[in-house]
C-alpha positions as a Markdown table, in Angstrom:
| # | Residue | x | y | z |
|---|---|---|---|---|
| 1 | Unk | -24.2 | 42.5 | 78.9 |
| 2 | Unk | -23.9 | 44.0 | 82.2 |
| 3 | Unk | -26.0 | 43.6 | 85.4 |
| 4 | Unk | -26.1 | 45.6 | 88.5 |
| 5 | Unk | -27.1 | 43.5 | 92.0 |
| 6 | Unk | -29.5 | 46.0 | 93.7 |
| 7 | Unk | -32.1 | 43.3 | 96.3 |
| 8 | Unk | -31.3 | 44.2 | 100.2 |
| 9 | Unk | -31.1 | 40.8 | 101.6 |
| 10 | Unk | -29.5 | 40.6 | 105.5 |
| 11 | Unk | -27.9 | 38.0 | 106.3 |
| 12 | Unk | -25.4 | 38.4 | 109.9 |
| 13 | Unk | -23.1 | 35.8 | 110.1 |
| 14 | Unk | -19.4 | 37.6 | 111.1 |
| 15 | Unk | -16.7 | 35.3 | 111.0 |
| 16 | Unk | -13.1 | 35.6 | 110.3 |
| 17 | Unk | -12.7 | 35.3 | 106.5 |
| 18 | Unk | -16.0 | 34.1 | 105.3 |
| 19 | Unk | -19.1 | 35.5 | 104.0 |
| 20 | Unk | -22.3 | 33.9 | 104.4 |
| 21 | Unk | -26.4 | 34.0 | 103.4 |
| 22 | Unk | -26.1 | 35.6 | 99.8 |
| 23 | Unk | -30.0 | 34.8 | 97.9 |
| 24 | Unk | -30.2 | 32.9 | 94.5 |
| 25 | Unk | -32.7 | 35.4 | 93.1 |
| 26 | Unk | -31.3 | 38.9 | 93.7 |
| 27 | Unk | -32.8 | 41.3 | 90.9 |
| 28 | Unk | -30.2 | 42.8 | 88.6 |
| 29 | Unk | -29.8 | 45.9 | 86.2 |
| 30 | Unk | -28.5 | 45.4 | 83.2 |
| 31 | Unk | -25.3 | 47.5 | 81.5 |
| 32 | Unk | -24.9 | 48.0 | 78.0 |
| 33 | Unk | -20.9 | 48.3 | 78.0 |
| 34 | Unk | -18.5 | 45.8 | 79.1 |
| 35 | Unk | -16.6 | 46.9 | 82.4 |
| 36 | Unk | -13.2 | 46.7 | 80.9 |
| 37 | Unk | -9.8 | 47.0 | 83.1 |
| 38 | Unk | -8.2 | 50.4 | 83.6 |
| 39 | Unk | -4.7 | 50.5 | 82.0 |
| 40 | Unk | -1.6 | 52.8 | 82.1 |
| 41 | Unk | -1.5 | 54.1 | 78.9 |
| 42 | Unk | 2.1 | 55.7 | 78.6 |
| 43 | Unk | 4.2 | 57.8 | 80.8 |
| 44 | Unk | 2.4 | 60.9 | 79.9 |
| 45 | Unk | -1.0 | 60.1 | 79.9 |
| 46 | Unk | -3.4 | 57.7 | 82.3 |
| 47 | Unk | -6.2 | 55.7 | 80.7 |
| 48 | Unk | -10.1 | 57.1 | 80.9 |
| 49 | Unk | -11.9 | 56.0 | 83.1 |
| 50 | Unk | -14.9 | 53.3 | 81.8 |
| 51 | Unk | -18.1 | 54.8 | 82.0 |
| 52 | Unk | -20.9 | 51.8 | 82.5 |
| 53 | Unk | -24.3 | 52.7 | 82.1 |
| 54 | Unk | -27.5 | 51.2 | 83.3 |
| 55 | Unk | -31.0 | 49.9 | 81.3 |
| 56 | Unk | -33.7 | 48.1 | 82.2 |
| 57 | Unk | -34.0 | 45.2 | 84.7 |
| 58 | Unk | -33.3 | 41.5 | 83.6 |
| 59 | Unk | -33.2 | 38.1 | 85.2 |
| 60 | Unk | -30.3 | 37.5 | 87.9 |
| 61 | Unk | -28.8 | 34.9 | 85.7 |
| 62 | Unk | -25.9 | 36.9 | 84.4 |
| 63 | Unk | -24.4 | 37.2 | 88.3 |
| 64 | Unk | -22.6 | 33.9 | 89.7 |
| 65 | Unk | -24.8 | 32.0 | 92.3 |
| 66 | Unk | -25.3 | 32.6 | 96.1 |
| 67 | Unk | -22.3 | 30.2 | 96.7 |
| 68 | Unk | -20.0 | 31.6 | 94.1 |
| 69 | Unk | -21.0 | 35.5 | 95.4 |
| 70 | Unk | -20.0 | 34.0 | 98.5 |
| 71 | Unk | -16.6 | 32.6 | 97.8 |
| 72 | Unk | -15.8 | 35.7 | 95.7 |
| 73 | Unk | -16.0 | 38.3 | 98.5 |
| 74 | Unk | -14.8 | 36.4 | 100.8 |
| 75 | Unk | -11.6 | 35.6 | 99.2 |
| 76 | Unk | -11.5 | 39.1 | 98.4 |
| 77 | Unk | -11.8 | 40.1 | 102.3 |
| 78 | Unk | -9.6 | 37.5 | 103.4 |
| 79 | Unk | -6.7 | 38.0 | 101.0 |
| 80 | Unk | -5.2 | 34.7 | 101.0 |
| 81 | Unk | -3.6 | 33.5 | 97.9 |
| 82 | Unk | -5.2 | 30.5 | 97.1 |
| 83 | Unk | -8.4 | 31.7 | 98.0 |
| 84 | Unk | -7.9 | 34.1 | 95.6 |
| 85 | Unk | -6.7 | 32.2 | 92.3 |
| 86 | Unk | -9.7 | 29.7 | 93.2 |
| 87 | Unk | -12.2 | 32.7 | 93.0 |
| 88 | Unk | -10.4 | 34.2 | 89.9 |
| 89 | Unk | -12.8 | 32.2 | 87.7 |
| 90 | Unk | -15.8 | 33.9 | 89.2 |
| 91 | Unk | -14.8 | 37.3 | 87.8 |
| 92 | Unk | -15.0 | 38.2 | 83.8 |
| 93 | Unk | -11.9 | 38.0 | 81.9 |
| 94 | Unk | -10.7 | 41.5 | 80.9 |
| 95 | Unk | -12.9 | 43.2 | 83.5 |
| 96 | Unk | -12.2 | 45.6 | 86.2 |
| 97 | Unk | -13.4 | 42.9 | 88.8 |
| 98 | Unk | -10.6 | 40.8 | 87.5 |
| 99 | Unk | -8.1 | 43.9 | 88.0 |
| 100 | Unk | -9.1 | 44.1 | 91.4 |
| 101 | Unk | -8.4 | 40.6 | 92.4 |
| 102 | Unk | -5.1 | 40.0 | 90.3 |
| 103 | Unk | -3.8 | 43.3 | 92.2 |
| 104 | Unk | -4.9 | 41.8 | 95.6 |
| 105 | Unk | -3.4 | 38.7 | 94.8 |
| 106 | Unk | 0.1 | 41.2 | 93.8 |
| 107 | Unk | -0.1 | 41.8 | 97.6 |
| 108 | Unk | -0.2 | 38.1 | 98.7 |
| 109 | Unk | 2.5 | 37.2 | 96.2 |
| 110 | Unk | 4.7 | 39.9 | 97.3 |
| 111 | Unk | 4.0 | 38.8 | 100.9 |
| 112 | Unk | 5.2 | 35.3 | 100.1 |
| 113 | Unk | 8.3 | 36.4 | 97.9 |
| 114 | Unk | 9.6 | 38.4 | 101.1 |
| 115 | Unk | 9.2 | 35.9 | 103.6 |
| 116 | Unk | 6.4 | 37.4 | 105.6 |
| 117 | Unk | 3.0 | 36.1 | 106.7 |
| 118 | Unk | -0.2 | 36.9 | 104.7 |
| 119 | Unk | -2.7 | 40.0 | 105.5 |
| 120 | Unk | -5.2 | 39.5 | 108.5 |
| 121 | Unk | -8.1 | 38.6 | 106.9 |
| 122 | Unk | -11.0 | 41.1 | 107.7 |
| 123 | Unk | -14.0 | 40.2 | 108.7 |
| 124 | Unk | -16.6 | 39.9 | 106.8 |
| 125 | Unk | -20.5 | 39.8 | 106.5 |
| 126 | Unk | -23.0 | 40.1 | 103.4 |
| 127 | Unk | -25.2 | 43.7 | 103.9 |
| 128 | Unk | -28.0 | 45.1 | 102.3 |
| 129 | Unk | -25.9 | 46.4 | 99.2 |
| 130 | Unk | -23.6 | 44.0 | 99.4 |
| 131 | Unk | -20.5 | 42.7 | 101.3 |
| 132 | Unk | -18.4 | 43.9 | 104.0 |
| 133 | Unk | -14.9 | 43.7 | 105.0 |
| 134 | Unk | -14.1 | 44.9 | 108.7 |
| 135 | Unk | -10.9 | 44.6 | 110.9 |
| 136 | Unk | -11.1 | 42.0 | 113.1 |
| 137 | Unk | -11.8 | 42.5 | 117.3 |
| 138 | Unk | -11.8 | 46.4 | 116.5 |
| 139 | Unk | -15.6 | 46.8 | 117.2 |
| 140 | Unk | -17.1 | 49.8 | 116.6 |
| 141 | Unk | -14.0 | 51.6 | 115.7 |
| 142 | Unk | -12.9 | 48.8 | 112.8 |
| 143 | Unk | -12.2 | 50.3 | 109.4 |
| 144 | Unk | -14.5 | 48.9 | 106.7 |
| 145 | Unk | -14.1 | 47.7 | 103.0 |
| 146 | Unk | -17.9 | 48.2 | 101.0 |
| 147 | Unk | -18.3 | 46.0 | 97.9 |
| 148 | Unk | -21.4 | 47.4 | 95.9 |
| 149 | Unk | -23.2 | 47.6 | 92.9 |
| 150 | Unk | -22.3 | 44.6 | 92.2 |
| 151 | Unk | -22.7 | 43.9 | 88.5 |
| 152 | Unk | -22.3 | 40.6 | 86.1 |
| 153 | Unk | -22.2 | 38.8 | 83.0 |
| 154 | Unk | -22.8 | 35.8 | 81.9 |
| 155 | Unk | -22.8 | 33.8 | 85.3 |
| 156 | Unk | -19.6 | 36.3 | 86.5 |
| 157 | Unk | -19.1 | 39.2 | 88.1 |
| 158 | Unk | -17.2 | 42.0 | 86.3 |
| 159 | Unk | -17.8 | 45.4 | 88.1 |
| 160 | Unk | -18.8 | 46.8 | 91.9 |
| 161 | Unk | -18.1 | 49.8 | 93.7 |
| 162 | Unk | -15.2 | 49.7 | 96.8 |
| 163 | Unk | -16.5 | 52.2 | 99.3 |
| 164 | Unk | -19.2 | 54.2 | 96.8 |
| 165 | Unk | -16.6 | 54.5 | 94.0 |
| 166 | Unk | -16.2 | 52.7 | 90.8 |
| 167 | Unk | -13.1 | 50.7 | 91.0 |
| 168 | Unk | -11.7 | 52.1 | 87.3 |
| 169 | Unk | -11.3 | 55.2 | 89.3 |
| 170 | Unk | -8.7 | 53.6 | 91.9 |
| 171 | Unk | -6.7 | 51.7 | 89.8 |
| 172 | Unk | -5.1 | 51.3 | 87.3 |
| 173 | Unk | -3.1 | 48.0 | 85.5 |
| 174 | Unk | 0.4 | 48.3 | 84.0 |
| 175 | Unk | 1.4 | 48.3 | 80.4 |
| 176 | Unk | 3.7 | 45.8 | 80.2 |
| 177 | Unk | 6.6 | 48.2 | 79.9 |
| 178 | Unk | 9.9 | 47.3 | 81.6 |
| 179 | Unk | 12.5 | 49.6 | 82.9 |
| 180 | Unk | 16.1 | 49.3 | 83.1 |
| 181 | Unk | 17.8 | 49.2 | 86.5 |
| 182 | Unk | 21.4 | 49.6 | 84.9 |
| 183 | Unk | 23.0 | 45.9 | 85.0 |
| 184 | Unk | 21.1 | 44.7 | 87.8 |
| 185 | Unk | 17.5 | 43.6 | 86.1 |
| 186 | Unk | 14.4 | 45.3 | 85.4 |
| 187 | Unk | 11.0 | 46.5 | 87.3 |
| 188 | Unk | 7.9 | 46.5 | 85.7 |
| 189 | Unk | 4.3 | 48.2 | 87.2 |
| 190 | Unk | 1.8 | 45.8 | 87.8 |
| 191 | Unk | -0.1 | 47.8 | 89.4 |
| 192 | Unk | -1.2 | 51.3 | 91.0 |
| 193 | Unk | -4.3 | 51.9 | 93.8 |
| 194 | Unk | -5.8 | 54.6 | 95.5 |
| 195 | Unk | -7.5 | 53.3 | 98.6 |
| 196 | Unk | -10.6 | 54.8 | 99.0 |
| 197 | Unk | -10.8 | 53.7 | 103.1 |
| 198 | Unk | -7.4 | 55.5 | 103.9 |
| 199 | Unk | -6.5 | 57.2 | 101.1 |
| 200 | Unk | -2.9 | 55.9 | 100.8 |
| 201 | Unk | -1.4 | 55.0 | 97.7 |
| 202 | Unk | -0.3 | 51.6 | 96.6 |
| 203 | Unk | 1.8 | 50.2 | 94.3 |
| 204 | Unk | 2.8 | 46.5 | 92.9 |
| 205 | Unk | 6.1 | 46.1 | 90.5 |
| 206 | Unk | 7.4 | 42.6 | 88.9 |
| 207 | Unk | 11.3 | 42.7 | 89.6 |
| 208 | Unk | 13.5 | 40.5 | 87.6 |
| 209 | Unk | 17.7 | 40.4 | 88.2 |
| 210 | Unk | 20.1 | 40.3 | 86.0 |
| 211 | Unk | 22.7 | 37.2 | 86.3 |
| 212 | Unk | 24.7 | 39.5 | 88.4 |
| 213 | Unk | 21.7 | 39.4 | 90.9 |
| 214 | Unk | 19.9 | 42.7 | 92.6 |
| 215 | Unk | 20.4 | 44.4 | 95.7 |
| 216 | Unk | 17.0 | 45.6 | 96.1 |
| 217 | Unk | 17.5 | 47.1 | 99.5 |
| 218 | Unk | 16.8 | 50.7 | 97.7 |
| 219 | Unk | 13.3 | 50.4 | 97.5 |
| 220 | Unk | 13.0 | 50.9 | 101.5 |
| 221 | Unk | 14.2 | 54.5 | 100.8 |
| 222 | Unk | 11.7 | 54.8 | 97.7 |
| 223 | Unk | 10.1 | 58.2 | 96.7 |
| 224 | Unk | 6.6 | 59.2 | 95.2 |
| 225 | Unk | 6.8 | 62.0 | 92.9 |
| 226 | Unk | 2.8 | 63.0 | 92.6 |
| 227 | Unk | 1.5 | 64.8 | 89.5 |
| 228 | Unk | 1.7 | 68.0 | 91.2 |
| 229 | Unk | 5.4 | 67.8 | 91.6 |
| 230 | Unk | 4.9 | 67.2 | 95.9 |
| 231 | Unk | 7.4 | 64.2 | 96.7 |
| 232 | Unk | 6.2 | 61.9 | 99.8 |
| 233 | Unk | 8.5 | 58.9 | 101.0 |
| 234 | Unk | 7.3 | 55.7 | 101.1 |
| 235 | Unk | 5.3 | 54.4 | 104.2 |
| 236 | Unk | 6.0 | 50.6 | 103.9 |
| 237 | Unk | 7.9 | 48.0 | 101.0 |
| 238 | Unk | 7.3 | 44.5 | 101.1 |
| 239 | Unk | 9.7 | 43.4 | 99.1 |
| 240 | Unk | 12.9 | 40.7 | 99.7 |
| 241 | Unk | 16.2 | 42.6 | 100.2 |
| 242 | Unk | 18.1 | 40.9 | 97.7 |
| 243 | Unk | 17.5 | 38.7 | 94.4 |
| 244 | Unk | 19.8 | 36.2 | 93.4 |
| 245 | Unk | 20.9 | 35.4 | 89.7 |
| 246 | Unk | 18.1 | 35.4 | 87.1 |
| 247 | Unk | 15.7 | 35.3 | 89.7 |
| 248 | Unk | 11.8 | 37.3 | 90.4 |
| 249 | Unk | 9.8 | 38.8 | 92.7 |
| 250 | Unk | 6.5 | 40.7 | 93.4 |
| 251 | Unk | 7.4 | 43.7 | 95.5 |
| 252 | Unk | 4.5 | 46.2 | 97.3 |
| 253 | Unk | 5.1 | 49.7 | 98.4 |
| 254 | Unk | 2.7 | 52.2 | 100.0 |
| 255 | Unk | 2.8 | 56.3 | 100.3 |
| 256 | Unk | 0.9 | 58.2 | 102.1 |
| 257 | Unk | -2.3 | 60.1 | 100.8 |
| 258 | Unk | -1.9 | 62.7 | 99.3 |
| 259 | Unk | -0.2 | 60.5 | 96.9 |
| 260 | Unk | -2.3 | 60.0 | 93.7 |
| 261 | Unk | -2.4 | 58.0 | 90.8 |
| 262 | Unk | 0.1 | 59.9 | 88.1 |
| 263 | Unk | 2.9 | 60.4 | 89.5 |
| 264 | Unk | 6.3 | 58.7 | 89.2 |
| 265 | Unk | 7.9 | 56.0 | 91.7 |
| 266 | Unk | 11.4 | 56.7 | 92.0 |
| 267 | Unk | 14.4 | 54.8 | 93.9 |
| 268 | Unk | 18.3 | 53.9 | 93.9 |
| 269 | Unk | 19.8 | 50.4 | 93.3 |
| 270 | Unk | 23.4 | 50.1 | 94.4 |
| 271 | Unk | 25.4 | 47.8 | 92.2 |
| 272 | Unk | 26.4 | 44.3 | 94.5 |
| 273 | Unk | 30.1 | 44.8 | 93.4 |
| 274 | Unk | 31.3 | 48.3 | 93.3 |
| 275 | Unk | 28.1 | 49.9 | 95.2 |
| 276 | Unk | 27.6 | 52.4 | 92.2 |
| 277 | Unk | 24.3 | 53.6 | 92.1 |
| 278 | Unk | 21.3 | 53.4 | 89.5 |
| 279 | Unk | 18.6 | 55.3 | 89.7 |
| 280 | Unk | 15.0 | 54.1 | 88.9 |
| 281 | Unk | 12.2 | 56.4 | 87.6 |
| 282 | Unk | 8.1 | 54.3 | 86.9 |
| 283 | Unk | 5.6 | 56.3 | 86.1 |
| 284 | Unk | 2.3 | 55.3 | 87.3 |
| 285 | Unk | 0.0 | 56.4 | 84.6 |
């Protein structure tokens, strides 16, 4: 069973990475369906959406405490790996709030498999409807991430809203089906986001080389074939620009709305010895 968090408690406290003041006594609403994760069905189809429906009101039990609401969105707002496999407990196995996090924590691996520093952490603060995620030193003008609605089960949370929208309508978890990039290795979708703050389109793929190793520098030329047939390059990989023997990596790449969940991620791989190229088609639904 299901509960919504609905009490407007305000609590102010804005510092870099943490979220503070969450009550131990918030009022829920139950569901009767379990928030289950979105999934790409095949390379034809995308997964329906999971519709979760409200009742009456029941005790506040089934969401985590204060504390573990707390550590939740904040490791959610700050983005930082370990913050993020510590809070992974806190969220119901199989649900979309589970989704969410593992594809945040797709980012920080992919982060740390190409060298680079983690995310700024944004800023956040518990609100009325729930938590908030803001840009650090931008003021007035920072861009914000809204977690609402929040709703649990069983002392976890397993469904909120980003930004007024229901999260199974953003993204969307791979199948577990890997494609062949000629002798180099294989890619396989973790998985694909719409953002609702900017719009773009992301995407998080498991790459694995062959004993040959991968010359993965083709993904900084990818392209985003949406389902109307529109192509859009890539704005950003972060990805490592080769992969040694038998080796793996998370890799992150971002298009520009109006890229949408559908389409097909395609890219060439050039062989390390006589440059021939393969080229590499994922669907994203």
């Amino acid at each position: 069973m299901y509960f919504r968090f609905t009490r407007s408690i305000v609590v102010t406290i804005a510092l870099a990475g943490l979220l503070m003041g969450c009550s131990d006594d918030a009022p829920v609403t139950p569901a009767d369906d379990d928030a289950k994760a979105k999934v790409a069905e095949s390379t034809e189809s995308a997964a329906e959406p999971v519709a979760v429906e409200t009742t009456e009101s029941e005790p506040a039990s089934d969401l985590p405490d204060s504390d573990d609401l707390d550590q939740l969105f904040e490791a959610l707002a700050g983005g930082g790996l370990r913050d993020l496999e510590s809070a992974r407990e806190l969220t119901g196995e199989g649900s979309v709030a589970r989704v969410y996090l593992e594809y945040l924590l797709s980012q920080a691996n992919a982060l740390l498999d190409a060298g680079m520093p983690g995310a700024e952490a944004l800023e956040s603060e518990r609100t009325d409807d729930g938590y908030e995620g803001c840009e650090p030193y931008a003021g007035d003008d920072a861009v914000c991430v809204e977690w609402t609605e929040i709703e649990g089960a069983d002392g976890v949370v397993v469904n909120f809203s980003i930004n007024g929208q229901p999260i199974d309508e953003l993204l969307v978890a791979g199948n577990g089906t890997v494609i062949e990039a000629g002798n180099q290795g294989t890619f396989e979708l973790l998985y694909a986001y719409q953002s609702p703050v900017s719009g773009n389109f992301f995407v998080a793929l498991s790459a694995a080389s062959a004993s040959s190793g991968m010359d993965v520098t083709g993904l900084y030329s990818a392209t985003y074939r949406d389902p109307s047939g529109r192509q859009l390059g890539m704005l950003d990989a972060t990805t490592p620009s080769e992969l040694g023997a038998d080796s793996t990596a998370t890799v992150f790449i971002s298009f520009p709305a109006p890229a949408t969940i559908g389409g097909t991620i395609n890219f060439d791989l050039y062989d390390l010895d006589d440059y021939s190229a393969t080229t590499v088609t994922i669907p994203t639904a």
